[in-house]
LOLUM-918455 format. One record per residue (C-alpha): z, y, x; residue in one letter; residue number from 0. Coordinates in Angstrom, 3 decimals, m for minus. Last residue first. Layout:
REM residues N
(rec (Z; Y; X); a; NUM)
...
REM end
This chain:
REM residues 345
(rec (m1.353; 7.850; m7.248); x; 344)
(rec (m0.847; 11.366; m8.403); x; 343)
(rec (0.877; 13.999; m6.167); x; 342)
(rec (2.502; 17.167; m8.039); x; 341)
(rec (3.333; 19.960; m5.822); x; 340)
(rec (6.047; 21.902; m6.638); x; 339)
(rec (5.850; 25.824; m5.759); x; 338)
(rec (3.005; 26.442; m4.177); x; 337)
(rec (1.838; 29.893; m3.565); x; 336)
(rec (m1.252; 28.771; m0.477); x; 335)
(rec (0.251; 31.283; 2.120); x; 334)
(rec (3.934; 31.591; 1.681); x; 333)
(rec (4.208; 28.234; 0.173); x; 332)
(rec (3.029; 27.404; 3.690); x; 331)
(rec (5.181; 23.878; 3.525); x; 330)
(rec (4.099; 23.132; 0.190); x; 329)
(rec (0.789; 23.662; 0.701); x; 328)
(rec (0.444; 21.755; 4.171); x; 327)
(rec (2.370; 18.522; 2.423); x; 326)
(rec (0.043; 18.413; m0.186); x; 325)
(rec (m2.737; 18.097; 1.966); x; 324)
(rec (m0.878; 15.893; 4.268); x; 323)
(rec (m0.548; 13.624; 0.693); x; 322)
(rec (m4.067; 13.483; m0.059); x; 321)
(rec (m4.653; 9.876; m0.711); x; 320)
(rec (m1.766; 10.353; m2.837); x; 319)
(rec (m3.851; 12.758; m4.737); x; 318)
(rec (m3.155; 16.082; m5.433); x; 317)
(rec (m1.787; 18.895; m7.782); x; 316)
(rec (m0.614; 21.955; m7.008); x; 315)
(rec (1.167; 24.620; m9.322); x; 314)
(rec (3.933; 22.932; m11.224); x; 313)
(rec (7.271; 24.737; m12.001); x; 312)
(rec (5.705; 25.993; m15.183); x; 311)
(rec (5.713; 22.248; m16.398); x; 310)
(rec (9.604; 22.534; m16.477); x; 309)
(rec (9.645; 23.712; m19.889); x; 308)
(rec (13.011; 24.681; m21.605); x; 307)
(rec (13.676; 24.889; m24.731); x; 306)
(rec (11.315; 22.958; m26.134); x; 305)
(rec (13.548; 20.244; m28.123); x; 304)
(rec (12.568; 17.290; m25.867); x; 303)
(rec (13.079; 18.983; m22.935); x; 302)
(rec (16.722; 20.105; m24.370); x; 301)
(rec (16.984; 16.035; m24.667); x; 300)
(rec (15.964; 15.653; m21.291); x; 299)
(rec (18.540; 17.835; m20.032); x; 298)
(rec (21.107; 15.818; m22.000); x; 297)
(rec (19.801; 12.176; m20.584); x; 296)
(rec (19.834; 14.065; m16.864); x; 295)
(rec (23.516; 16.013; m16.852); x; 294)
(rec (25.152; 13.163; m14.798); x; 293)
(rec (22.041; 13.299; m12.139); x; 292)
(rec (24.755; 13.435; m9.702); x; 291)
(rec (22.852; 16.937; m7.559); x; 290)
(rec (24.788; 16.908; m4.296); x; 289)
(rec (27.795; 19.578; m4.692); x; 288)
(rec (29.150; 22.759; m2.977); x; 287)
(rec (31.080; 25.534; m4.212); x; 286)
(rec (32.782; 28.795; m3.483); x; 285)
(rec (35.239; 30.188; m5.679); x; 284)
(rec (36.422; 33.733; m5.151); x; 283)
(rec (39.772; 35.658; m6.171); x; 282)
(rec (39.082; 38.617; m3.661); x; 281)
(rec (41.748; 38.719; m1.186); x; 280)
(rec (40.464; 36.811; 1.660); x; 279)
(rec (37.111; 37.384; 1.053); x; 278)
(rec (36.279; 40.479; 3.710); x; 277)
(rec (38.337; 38.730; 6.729); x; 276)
(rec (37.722; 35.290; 5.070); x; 275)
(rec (33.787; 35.910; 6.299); x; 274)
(rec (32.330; 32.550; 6.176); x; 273)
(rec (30.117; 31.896; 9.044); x; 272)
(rec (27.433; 29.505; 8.435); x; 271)
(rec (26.692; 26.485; 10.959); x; 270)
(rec (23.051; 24.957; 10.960); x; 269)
(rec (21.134; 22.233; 8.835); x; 268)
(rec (22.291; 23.455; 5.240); x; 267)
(rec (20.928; 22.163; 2.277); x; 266)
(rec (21.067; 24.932; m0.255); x; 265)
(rec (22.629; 24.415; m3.501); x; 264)
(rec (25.597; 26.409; m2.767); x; 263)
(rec (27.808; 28.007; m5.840); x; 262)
(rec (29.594; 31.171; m5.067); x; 261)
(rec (31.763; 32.006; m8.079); x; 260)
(rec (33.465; 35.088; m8.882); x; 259)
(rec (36.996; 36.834; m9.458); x; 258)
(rec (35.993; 39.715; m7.239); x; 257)
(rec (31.979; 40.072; m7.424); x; 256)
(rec (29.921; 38.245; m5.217); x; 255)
(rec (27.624; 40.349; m3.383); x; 254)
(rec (28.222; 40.366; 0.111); x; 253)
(rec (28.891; 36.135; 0.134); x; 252)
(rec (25.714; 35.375; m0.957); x; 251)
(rec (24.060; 37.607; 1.468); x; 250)
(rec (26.109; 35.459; 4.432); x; 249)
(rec (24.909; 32.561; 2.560); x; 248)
(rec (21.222; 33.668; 3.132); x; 247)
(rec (21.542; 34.246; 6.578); x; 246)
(rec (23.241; 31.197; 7.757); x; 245)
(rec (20.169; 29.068; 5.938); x; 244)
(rec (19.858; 26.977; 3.009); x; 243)
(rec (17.717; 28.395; 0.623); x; 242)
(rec (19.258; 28.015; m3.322); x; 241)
(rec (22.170; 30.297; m2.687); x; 240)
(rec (23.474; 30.455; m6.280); x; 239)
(rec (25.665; 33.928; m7.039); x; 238)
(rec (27.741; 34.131; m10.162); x; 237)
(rec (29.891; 36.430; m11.579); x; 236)
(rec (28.065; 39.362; m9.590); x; 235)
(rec (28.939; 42.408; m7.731); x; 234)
(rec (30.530; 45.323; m9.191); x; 233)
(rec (28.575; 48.061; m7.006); x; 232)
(rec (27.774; 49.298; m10.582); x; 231)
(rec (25.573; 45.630; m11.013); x; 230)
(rec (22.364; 46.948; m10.504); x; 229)
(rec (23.906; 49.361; m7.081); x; 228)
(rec (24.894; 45.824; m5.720); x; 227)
(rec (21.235; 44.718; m6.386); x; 226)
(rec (19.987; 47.198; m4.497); x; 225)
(rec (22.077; 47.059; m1.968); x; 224)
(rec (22.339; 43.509; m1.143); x; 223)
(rec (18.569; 43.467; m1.031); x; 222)
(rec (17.914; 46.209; 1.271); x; 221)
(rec (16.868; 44.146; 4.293); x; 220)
(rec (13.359; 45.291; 4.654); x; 219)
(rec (12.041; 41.545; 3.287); x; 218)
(rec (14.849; 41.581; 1.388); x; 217)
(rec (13.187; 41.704; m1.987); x; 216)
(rec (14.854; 42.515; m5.464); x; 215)
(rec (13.951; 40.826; m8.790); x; 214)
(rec (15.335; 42.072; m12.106); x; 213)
(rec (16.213; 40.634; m15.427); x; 212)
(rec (14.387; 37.497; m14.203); x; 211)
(rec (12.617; 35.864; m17.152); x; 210)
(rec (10.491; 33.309; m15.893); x; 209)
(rec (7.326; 35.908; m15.246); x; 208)
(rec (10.378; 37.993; m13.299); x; 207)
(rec (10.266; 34.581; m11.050); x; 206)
(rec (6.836; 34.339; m10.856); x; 205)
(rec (6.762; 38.034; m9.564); x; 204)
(rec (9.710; 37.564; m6.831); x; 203)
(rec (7.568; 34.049; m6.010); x; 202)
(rec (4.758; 35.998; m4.947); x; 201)
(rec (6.707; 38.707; m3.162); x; 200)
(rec (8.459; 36.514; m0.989); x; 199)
(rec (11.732; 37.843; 0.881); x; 198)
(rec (14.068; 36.708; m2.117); x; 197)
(rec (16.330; 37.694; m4.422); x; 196)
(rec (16.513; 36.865; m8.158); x; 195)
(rec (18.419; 38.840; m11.011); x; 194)
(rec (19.727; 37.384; m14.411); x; 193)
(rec (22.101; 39.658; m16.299); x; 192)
(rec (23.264; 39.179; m19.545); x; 191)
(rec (23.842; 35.534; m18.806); x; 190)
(rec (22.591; 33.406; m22.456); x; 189)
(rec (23.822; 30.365; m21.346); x; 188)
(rec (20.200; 28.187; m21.689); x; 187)
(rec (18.958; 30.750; m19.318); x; 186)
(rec (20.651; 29.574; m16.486); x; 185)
(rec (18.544; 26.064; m16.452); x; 184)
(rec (15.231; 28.307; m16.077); x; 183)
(rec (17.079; 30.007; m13.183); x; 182)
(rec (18.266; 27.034; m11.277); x; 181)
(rec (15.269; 25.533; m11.849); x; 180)
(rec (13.434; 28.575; m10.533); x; 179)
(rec (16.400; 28.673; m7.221); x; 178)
(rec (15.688; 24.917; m6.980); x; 177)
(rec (11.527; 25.554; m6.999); x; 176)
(rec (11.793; 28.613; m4.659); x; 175)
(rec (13.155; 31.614; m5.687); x; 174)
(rec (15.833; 31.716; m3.355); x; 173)
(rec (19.286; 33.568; m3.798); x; 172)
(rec (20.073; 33.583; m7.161); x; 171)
(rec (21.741; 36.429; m8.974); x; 170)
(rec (24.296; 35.791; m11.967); x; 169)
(rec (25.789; 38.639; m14.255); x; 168)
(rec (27.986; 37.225; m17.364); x; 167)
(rec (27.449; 38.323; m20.957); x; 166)
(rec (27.459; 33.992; m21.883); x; 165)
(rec (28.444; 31.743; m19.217); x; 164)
(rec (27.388; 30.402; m15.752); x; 163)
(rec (30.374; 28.434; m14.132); x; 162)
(rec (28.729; 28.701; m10.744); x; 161)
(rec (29.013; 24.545; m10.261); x; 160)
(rec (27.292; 24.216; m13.948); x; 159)
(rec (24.840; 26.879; m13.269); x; 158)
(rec (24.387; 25.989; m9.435); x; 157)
(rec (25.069; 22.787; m8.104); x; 156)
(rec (24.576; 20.553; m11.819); x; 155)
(rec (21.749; 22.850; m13.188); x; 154)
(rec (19.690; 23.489; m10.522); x; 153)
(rec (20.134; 19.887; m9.329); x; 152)
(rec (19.652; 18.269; m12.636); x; 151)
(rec (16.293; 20.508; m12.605); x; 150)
(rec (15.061; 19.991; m9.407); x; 149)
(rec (15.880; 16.219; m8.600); x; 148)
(rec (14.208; 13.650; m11.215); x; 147)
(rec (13.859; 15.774; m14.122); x; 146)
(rec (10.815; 17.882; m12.659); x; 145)
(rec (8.908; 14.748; m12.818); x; 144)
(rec (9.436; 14.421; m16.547); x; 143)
(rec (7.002; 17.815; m17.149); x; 142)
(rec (4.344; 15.911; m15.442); x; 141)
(rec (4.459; 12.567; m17.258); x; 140)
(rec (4.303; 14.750; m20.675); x; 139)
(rec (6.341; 12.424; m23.430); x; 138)
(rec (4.250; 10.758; m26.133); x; 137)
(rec (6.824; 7.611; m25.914); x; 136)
(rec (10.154; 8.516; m24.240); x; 135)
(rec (10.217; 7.915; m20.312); x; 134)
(rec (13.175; 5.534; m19.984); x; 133)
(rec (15.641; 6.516; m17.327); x; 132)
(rec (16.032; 4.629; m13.871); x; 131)
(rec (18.835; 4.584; m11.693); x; 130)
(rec (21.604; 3.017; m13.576); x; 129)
(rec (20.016; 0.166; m14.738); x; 128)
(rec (17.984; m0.093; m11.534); x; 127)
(rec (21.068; m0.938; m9.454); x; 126)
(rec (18.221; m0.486; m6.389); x; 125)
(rec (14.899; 0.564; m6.706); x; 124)
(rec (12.053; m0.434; m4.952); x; 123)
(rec (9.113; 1.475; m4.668); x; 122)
(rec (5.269; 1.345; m5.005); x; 121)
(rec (1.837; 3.256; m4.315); x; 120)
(rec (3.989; 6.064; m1.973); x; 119)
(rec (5.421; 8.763; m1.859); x; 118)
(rec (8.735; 7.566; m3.642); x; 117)
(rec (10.865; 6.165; m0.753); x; 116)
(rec (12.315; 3.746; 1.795); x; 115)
(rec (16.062; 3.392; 2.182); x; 114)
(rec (18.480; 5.903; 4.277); x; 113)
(rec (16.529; 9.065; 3.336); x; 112)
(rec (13.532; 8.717; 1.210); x; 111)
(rec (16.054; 7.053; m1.577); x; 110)
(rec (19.576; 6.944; m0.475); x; 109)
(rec (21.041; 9.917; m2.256); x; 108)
(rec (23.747; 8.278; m3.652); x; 107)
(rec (24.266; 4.226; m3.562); x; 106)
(rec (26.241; 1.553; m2.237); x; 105)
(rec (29.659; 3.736; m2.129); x; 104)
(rec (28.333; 5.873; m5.362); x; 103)
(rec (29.037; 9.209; m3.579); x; 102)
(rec (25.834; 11.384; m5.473); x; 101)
(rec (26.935; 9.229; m8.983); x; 100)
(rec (30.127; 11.606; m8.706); x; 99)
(rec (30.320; 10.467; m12.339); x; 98)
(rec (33.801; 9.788; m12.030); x; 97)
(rec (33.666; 6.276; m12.910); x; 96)
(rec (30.641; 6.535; m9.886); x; 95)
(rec (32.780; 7.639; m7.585); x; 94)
(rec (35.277; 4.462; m7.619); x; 93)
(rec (32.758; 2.279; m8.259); x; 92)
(rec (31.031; 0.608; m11.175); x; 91)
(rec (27.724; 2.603; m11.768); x; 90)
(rec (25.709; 1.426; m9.422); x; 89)
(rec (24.084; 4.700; m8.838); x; 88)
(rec (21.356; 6.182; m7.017); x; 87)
(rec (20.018; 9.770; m6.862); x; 86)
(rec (16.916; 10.992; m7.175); x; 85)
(rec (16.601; 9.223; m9.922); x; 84)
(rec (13.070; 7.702; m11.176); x; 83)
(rec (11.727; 8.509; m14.482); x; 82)
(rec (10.182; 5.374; m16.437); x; 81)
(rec (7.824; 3.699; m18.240); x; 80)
(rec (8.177; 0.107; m19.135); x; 79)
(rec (5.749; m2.180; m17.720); x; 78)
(rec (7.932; m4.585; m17.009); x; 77)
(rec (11.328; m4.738; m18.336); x; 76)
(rec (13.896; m2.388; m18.017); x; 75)
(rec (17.841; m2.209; m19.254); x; 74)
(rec (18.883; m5.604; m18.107); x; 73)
(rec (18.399; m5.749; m14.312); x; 72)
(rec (20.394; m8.659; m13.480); x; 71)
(rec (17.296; m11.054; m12.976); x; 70)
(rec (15.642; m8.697; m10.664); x; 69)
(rec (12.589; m6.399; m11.720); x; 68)
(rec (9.247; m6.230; m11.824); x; 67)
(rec (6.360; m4.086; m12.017); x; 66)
(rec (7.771; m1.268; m13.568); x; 65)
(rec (5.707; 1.847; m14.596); x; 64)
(rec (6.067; 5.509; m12.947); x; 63)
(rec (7.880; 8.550; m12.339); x; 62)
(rec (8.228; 11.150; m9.220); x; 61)
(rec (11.219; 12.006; m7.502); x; 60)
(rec (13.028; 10.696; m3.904); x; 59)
(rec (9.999; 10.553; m1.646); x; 58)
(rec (9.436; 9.375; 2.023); x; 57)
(rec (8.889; 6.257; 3.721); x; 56)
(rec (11.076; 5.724; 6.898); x; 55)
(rec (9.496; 4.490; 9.633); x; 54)
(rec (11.291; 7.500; 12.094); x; 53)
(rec (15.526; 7.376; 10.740); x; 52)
(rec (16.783; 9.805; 7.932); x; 51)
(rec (20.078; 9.904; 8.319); x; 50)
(rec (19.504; 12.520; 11.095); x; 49)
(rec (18.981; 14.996; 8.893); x; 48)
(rec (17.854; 18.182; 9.961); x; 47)
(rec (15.410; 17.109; 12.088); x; 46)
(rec (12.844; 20.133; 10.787); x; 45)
(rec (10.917; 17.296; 9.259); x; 44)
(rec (13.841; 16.257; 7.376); x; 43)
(rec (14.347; 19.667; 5.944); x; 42)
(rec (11.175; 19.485; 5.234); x; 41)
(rec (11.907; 16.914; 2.703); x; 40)
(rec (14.336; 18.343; 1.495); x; 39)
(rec (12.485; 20.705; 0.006); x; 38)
(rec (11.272; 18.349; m2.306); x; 37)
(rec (7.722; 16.658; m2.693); x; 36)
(rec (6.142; 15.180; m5.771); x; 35)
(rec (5.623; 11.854; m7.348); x; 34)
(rec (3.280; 10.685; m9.872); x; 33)
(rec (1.964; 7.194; m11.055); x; 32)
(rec (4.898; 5.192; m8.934); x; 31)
(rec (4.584; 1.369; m9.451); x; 30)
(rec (8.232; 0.515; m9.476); x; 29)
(rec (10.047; m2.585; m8.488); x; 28)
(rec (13.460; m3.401; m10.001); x; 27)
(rec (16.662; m4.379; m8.350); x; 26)
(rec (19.921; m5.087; m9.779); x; 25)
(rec (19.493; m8.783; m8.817); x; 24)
(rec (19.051; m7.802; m4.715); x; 23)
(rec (16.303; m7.626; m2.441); x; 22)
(rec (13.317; m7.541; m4.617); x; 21)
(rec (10.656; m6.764; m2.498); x; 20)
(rec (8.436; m4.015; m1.229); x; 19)
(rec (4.517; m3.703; m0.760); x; 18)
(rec (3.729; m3.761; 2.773); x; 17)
(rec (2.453; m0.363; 4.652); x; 16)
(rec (m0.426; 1.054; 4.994); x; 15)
(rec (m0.339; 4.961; 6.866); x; 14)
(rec (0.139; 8.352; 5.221); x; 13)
(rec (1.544; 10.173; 8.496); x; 12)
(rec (4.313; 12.142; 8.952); x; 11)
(rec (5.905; 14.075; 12.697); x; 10)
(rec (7.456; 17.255; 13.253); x; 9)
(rec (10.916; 15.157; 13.710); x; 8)
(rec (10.567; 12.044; 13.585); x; 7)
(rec (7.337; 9.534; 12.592); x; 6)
(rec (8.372; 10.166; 8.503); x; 5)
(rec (5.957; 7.659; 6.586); x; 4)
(rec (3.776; 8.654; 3.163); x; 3)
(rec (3.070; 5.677; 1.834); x; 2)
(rec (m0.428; 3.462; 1.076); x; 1)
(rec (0.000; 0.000; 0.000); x; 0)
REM end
């Protein structure tokens, strides 16, 4: 089969490699129809994470139609459609009766990073009751792709993790395709403010397309001004940092208002200072959190009722024989305006 294999850092290739196997009872096999790429991804490619060994095939999102599955898989039978987690639970552990699904002890964010991945032809999926979600009949394949990562992770790590509520002001730092999911996720609370920072232009305008209240670029550094001045100099309720680097925490961190929440979403790959000596004294919350997937059956029930549409996220599409094509657009965003990239098999 054809996958999309990490060769260390700076290095992929789309190569052949052999179809997987059931390795366990709670496994299922998946032939993947559409996947995508995550920002995590690159982080990968940077070196970021050294979980993620060279061989490794890619991918932690995408949907697609089982091929077969173990003899304690009960929910799935093949050729069933379905949505593939990002994240992977058993459902029986410690973390997992918590619904930390992201700590499940044989589990979490495995796929793509400690066990092979989605870009490719086929996958295997472990604890595949817990892992896999049905797609509903008539549903759009495209719009369920989002479901797998971006939008239970703009939800979970930053409106749900940022306590988001009703008359409050939020600002996101990133409009990339977690800070936009973050965003269109926000919306469902009704904020009275809803600004979005970021240093490209592009993105600043699809995010006031989404429904931004403002949008404020820091490509001159005047960012934490301006929106300080929107807010009264008050700050904000809520600030998501949805990049991942020192810099954008640090702006995080000028403009949360006393009494506020600073939820991460970014993955970090380098220290961040946190200033105590300006936040010592100022009531905040700061917050991390890998995505659980928890919120996924609800989210796709507010799909389901049109109130939110994830398809907007989408601006690429390509073919897995394509995927270093893909990969160049969505890693010059700046250049080619992707946002997610959907890859069809």
């Amino acid at each position: 089969m054809k996958a999309l294999v990490y060769g260390g850092a700076g290095k992929k290739a789309l190569v052949e490699r052999p179809e997987p196997k059931l390795m366990a009872p709670t496994d299922a096999i998946v032939r993947m129809t559409k996947t995508t790429i995550c920002g995590t991804e690159l982080h990968i490619l940077a070196g970021d994470l050294p979980s993620c060994v060279p061989g490794r095939i890619l991918g932690h999102e995408g949907v697609g139609v089982v091929e077969q599955v173990g003899p304690g898989v009960s929910a799935f039978v093949r050729g069933d459609r379905v949505l593939v987690s990002c994240v992977t639970a058993c459902g029986a552990c410690a973390y997992c009766r918590r619904l930390m699904y992201s700590h499940c002890t044989t589990g979490g964010w495995i796929l793509g990073n400690v066990i092979d991945g989605t870009q490719a032809e086929y996958v295997r999926i472990p604890h595949a009751n817990m892992s896999l979600f049905a797609i509903p009949a008539g549903a759009d394949e495209e719009a369920m792709v989002m479901f797998s990562d971006i939008l239970p992770t703009g939800f979970e790590c930053g409106v749900l993790n940022g306590r988001v509520g009703p008359g409050q002001t939020v600002a996101i730092v990133g409009a990339g395709p977690v800070g936009l999911a973050a965003m269109l996720a926000a919306q469902l609370y009704a904020p009275a403010a809803l600004v979005v920072i970021d240093l490209d232009d592009h993105r600043l305008e699809v995010a006031k397309s989404f429904g931004a209240t403002a949008v404020f670029s820091n490509r001159e550094g005047t960012a934490v001004d301006a929106a300080m001045r929107s807010t009264g100099n008050r700050g904000f309720d809520t600030v998501i940092e949805a990049v991942g680097t020192p810099a954008t925490f640090e702006l995080c961190e000028k403009i949360v208002a006393p009494g506020g929440t600073l939820a991460n979403i970014g993955v970090h790959g380098s220290p961040v200072s946190l200033h105590l000596e300006r936040l010592w004294d100022r009531n905040i919350s700061i917050t991390t959190r890998l995505v659980d997937t928890s919120s996924t059956p609800m989210l796709l029930e507010v799909l389901r009722s049109g109130k939110i549409d994830p398809r907007r996220l989408i601006t690429h599409r390509f073919k897995l024989d394509a995927m270093l094509d893909a990969y160049e657009a969505f890693g010059h965003a700046a250049k080619s305006g992707a946002l997610k990239v959907l890859v069809e098999a």
